[in-house]
C-alpha beads as a LAMMPS data file, in Angstrom:
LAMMPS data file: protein, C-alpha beads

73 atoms
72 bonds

1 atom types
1 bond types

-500.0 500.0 xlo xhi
-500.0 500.0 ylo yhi
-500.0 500.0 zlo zhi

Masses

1 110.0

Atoms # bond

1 1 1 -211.465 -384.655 364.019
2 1 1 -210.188 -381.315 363.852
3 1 1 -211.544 -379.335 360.466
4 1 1 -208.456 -379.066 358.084
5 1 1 -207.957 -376.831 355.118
6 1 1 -209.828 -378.187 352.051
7 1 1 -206.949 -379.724 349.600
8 1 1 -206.311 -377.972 346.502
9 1 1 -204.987 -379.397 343.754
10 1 1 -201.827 -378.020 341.631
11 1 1 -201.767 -378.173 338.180
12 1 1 -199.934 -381.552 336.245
13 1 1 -197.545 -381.696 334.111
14 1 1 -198.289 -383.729 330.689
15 1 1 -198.589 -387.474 330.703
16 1 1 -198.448 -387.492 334.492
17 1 1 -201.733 -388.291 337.251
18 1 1 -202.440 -388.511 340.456
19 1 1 -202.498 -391.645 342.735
20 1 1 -204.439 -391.831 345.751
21 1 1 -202.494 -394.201 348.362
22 1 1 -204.819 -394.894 350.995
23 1 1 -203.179 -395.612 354.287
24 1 1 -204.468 -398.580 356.449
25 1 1 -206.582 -398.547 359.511
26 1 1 -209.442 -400.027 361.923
27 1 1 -212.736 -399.351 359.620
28 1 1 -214.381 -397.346 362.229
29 1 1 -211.268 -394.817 361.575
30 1 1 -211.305 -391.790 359.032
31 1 1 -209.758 -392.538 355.784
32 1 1 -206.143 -390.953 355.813
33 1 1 -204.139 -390.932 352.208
34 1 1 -201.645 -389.461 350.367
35 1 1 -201.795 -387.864 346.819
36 1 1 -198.773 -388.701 344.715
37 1 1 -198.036 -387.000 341.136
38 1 1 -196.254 -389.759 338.828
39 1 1 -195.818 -389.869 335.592
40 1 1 -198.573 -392.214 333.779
41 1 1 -196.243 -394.795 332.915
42 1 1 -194.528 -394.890 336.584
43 1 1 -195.447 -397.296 339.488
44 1 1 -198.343 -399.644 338.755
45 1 1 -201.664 -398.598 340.588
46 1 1 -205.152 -400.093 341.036
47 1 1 -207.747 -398.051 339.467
48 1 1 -210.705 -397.599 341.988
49 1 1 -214.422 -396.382 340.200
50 1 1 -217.359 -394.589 342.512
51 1 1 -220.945 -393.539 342.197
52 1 1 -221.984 -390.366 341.530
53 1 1 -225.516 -389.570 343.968
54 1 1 -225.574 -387.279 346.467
55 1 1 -222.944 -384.625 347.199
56 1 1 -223.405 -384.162 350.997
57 1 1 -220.150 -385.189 352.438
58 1 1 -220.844 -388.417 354.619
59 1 1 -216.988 -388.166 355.765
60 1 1 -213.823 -386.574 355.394
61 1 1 -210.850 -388.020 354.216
62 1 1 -207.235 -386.681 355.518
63 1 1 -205.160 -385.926 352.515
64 1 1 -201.283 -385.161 352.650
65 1 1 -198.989 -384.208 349.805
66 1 1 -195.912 -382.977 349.895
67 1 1 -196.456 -379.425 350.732
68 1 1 -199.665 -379.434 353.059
69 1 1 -202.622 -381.366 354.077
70 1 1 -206.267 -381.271 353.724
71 1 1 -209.751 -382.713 353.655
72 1 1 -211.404 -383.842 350.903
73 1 1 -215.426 -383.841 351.736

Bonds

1 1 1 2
2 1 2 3
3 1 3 4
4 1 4 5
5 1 5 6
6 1 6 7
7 1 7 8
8 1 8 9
9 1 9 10
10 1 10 11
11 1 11 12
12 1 12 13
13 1 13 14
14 1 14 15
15 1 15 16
16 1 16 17
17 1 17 18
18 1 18 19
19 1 19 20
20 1 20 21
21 1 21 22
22 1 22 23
23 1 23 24
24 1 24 25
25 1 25 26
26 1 26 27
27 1 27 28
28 1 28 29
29 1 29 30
30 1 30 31
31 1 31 32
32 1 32 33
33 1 33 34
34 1 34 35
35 1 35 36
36 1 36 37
37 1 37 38
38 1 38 39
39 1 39 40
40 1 40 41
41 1 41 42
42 1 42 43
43 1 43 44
44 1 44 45
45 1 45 46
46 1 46 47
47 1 47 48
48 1 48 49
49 1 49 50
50 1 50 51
51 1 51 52
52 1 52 53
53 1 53 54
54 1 54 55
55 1 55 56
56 1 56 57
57 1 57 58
58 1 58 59
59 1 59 60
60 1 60 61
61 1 61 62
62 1 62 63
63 1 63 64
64 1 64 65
65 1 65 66
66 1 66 67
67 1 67 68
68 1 68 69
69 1 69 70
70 1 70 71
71 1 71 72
72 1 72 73
């Protein structure tokens, strides 16, 4: 996979978060998502918890919002 731009993230307005939608895939694929801004009271979403340990990046993730795209290590 071609190196992208790391994402950067824009500033929220109150009450609202980000959702991470992952899109699906085979599970020998990269992980491809988009980043949505809603308000916290908007579309239901599952929450999703991970372990902090070791920063080196095993793989990148696509990420596309509405303005650009990026990796997130």
């Amino acid at each position: 996979m071609a190196s992208l731009p790391h994402y950067h993230y824009k500033p929220l307005s109150p009450q609202c978060i980000r959702v991470l939608e992952l899109h699906p895939g085979p599970s020998d694929a990269p992980l491809v998502c988009n980043i949505v801004i809603q308000h916290i009271g908007g579309k239901p979403y599952e929450a999703l918890s991970y372990v902090w340990g070791d920063p080196t990046p095993v793989a990148l993730v696509k990420c596309v919002d509405e303005a650009n795209e990026g990796e997130l290590g």
